[in-house]
C-alpha positions in Angstrom: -14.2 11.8 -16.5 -10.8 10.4 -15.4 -8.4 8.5 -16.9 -5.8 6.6 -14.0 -2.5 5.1 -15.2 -2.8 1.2 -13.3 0.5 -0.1 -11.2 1.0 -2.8 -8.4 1.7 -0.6 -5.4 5.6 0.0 -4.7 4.2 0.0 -0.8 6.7 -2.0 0.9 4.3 -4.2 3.5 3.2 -5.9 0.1 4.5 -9.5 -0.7 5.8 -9.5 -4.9 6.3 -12.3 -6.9 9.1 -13.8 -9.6 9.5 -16.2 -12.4 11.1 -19.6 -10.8 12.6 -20.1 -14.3 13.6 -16.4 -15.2 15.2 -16.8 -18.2 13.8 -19.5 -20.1 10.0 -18.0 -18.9 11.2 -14.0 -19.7 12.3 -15.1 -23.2 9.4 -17.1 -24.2 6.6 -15.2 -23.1 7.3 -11.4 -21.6 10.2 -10.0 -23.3 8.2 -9.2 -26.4 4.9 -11.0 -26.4 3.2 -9.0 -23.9 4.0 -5.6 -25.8 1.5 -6.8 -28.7 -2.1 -7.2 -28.4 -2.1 -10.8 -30.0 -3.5 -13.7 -27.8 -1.0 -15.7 -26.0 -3.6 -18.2 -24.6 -2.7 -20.7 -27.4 1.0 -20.6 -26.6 0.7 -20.0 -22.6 2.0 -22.8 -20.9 2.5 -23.5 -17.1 4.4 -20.7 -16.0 5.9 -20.8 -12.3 6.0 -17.8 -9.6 7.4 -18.0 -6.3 6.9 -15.4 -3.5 10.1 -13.5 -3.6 9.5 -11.2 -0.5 7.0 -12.3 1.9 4.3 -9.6 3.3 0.8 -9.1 3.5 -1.4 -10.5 0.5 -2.0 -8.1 -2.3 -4.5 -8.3 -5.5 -1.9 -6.6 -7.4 1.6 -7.6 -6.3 4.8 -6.4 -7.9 5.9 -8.8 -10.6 9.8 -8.9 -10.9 9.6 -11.3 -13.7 8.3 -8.6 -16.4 7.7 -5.2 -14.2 5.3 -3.8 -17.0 2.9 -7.2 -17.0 0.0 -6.5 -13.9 -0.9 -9.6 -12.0 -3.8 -10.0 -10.3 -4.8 -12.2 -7.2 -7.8 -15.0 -8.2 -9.9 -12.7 -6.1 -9.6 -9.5 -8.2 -9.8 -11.3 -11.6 -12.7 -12.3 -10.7 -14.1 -8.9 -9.2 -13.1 -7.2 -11.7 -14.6 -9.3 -14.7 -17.2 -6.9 -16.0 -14.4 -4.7 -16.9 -11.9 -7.5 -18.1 -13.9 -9.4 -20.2 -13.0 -9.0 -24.1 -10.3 -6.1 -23.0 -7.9 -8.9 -21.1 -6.1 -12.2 -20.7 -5.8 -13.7 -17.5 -3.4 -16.2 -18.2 -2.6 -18.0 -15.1 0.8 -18.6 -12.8 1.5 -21.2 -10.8 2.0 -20.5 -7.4 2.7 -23.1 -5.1 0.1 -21.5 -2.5 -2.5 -19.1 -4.0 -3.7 -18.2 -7.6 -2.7 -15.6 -10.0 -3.1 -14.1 -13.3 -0.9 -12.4 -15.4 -3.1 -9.7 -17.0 -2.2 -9.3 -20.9 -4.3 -6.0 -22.1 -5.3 -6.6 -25.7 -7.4 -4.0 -26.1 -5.3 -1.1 -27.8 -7.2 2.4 -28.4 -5.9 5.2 -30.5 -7.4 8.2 -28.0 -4.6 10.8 -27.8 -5.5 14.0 -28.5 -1.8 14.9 -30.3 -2.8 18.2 -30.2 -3.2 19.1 -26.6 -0.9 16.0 -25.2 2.9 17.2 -24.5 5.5 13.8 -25.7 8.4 13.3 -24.3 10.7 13.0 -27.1 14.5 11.9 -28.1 17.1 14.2 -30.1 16.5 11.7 -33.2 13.2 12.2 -33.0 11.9 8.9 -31.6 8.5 9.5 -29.5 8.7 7.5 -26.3 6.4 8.4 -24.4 4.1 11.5 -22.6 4.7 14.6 -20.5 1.8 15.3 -20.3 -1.9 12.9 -21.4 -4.4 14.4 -23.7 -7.0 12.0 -24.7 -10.3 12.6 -27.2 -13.5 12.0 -24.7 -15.4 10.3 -27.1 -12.7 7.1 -27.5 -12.2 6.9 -24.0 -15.7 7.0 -22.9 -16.6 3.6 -21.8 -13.3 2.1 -22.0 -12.2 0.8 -18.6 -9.2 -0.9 -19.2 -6.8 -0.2 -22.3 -3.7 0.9 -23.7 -2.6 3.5 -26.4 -1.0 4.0 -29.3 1.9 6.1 -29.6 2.2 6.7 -33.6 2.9 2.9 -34.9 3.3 1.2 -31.4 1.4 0.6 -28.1 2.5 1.3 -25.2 3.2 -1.3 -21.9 1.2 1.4 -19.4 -2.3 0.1 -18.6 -5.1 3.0 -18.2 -7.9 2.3 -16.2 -11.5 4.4 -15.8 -13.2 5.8 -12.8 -15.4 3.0 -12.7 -12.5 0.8 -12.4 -10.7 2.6 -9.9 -14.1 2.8 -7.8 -15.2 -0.8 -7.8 -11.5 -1.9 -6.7 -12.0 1.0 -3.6 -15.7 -0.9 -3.4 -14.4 -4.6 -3.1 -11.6 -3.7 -0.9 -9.0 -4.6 -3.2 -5.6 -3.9 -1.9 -2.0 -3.7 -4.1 -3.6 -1.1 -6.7 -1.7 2.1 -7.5 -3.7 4.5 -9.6 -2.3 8.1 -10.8 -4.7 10.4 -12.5 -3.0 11.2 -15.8 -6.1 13.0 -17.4 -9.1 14.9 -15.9 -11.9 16.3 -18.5 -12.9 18.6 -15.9 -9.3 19.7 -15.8 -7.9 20.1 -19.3 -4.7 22.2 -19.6 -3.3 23.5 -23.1 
């Protein structure tokens, strides 16, 4: 089993988006809404994107307007359902030409193994993040798309299965940046 940290793809040939109202949109919904795994489908209003560099179309494109939130194209949202549904809001953006979600990960899961993962650490002693992944097999197992806890908060980085990773391949999704960050087959301590 493999666990893949989920990106848009820095690749260049890729169009990317941005907020057409950056600071009023940033503020009300990205800054520190998306860090929590509350719904924000009560609240979300019509929130406007424009192509900031053109390019070829991606199902994940770069989003300027809050680089942590994914978006994906209409296409992929709707590939990808078997593995969003309950984990995921796909709270749409308006685009004057094509359709797009924003893609808020609610579902949180406390899987590091603290023993065996390596955290990068501050000289106070804040934990802010990993060196190195560890998680416990039994809490990822079936989870295909999710975030963890780090002690008392949860992290912005979105982790993603094999499965997932293989039926984006499968559809031909393009835009998609995977990096293994954990291997079972593979554990180092």
């Amino acid at each position: 089993m493999k666990i893949w940290e989920l990106k848009a793809s820095l690749d260049e040939r890729f169009e990317t988006l941005q907020l057409v109202n950056f600071d009023q949109a940033y503020e009300k919904y990205f800054k520190e809404r998306f860090h929590s795994i509350t719904p924000l489908a009560d609240v979300w209003e019509d929130v406007n994107v424009f192509t900031l560099e053109d390019g070829e179309p991606s199902d994940c494109p770069i989003f300027w307007g809050h680089s942590a939130t994914l978006v994906f194209s209409d296409r992929a949202f709707n590939e990808l359902q078997k593995f969003l549904k309950d984990k995921v809001e796909g709270l749409p953006l308006i685009h004057p030409q094509k359709e797009y979600y924003a893609i808020h990960v609610m579902n949180a899961i406390d899987a590091i193994d603290y023993q065996h993962a390596v955290i990068r650490q501050l000289s106070t002693g804040l934990k802010v993040g990993f060196e190195r992944y560890a998680f416990i097999p039994e809490k990822v197992k079936n989870e295909h798309v999710f975030r963890i806890w780090l002690d008392d908060r949860i992290g912005l980085m979105v982790f993603v299965s094999d499965e997932f990773k293989e039926a984006v391949e499968s559809k031909g999704l393009v835009g998609f940046q995977f990096t293994e960050v954990w291997n079972s087959k593979k554990l180092v301590f």
